[in-house]
C-alpha positions in Angstrom: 3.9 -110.7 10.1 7.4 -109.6 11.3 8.5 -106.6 11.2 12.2 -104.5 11.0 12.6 -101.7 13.1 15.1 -99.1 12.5 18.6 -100.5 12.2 20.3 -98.5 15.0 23.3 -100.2 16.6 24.0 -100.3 20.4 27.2 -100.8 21.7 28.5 -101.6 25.0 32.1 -101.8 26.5 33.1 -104.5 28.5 36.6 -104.8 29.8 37.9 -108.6 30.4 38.6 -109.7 34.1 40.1 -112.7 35.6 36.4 -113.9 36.3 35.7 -114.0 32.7 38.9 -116.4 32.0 40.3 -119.4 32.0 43.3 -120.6 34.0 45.1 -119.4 31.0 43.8 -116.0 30.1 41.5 -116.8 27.7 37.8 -115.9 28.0 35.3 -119.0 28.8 32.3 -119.4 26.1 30.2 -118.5 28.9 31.4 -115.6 29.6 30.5 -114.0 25.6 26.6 -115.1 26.9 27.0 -112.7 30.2 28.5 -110.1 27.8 25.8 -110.4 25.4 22.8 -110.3 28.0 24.3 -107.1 29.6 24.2 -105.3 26.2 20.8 -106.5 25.5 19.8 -104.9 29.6 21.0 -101.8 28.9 20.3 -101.3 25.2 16.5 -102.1 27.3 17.3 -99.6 29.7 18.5 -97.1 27.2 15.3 -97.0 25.5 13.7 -96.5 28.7 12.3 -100.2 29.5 13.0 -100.5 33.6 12.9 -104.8 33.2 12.1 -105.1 36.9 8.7 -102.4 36.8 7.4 -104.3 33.0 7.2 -107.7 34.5 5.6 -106.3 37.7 3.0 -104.1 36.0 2.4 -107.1 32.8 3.7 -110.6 34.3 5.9 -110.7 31.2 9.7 -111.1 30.9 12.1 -112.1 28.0 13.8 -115.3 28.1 16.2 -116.5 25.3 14.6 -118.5 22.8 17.4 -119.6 20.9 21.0 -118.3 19.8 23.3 -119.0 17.0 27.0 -118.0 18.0 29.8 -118.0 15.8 33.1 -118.4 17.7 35.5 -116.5 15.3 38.5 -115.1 17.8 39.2 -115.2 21.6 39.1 -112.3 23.4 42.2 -112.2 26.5 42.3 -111.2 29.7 42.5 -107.4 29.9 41.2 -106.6 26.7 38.8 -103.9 25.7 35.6 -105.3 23.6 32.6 -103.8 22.1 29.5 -105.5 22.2 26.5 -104.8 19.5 23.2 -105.1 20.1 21.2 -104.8 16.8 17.6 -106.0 15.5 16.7 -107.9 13.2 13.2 -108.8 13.2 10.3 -108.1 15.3 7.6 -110.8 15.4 4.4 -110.5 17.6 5.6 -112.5 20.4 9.6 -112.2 19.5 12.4 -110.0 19.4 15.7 -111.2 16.7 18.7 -109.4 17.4 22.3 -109.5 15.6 24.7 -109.4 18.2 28.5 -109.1 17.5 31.8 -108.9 20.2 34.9 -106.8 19.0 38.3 -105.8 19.9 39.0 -102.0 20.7 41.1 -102.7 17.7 38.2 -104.1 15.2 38.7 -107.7 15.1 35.6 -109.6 15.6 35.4 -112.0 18.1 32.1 -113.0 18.2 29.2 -112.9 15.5 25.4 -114.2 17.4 22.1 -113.9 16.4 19.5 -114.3 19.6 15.9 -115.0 19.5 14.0 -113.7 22.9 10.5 -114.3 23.5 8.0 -112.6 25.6 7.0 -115.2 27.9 3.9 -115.0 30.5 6.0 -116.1 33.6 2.5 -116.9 35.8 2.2 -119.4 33.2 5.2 -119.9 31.6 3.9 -119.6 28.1 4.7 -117.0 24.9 2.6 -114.0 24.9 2.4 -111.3 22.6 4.9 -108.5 22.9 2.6 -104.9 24.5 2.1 -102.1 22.2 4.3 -99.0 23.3 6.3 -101.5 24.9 9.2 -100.0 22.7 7.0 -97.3 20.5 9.9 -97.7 17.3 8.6 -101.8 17.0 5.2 -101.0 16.7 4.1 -101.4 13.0 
């Protein structure tokens, strides 16, 4: 049965770069995935989840399940953003998050919601999410 944990929002600068761009300025779609994950790593690593030392010590990672992404604005070169990392649901074997990209200013650029699931990566199949992994999820 899922469950929600508290609804605490991350958020996470990220400063646009010619990398991030197209020829004109304008940030590539790809690019709003890249800022997304990062959020997602260091919301991780600000609850104290070192990615690198759970997979060694459980054979477990998180890979993106699926993602819904709704393209609203585009974000320029140069501009500040905000990216939100926020969960929605927590199943056994799943994490939902609500993830959002925003202009210093306010404007929403991106609204995503992003599925991960905790995959055994020996065998490449779901497995169920460790208790204490993150000790707010636990029911």
């Amino acid at each position: 049965m899922p469950t929600r944990p508290p609804q605490d929002t991350f958020r996470w600068p990220v400063r646009v770069y010619w990398e991030d761009t197209d020829a004109g300025g304008v940030v590539y779609h790809a690019s709003y995935l890249r800022f997304m994950e990062r959020a997602r790593s260091e919301w991780l690593r600000g609850m104290g989840v070192d990615q690198s030392a759970f997979k060694e010590a459980t054979g477990l990672v998180f890979l993106v399940r699926e993602m819904q992404i709704d393209f609203l604005k585009a974000a320029l070169l140069d501009d500040e953003l905000s990216v939100t990392v926020e969960v929605k649901e927590r199943r056994s074997a799943s994490i939902l998050f609500t993830q959002t990209i925003s202009r210093a200013d306010g404007t929403q650029l991106i609204r995503a919601q992003v599925r991960l699931a905790c995959v055994d990566i020996g065998r490449m199949r779901p497995a169920q999410i460790p208790s204490g992994f993150i000790p707010a999820f636990d029911p």
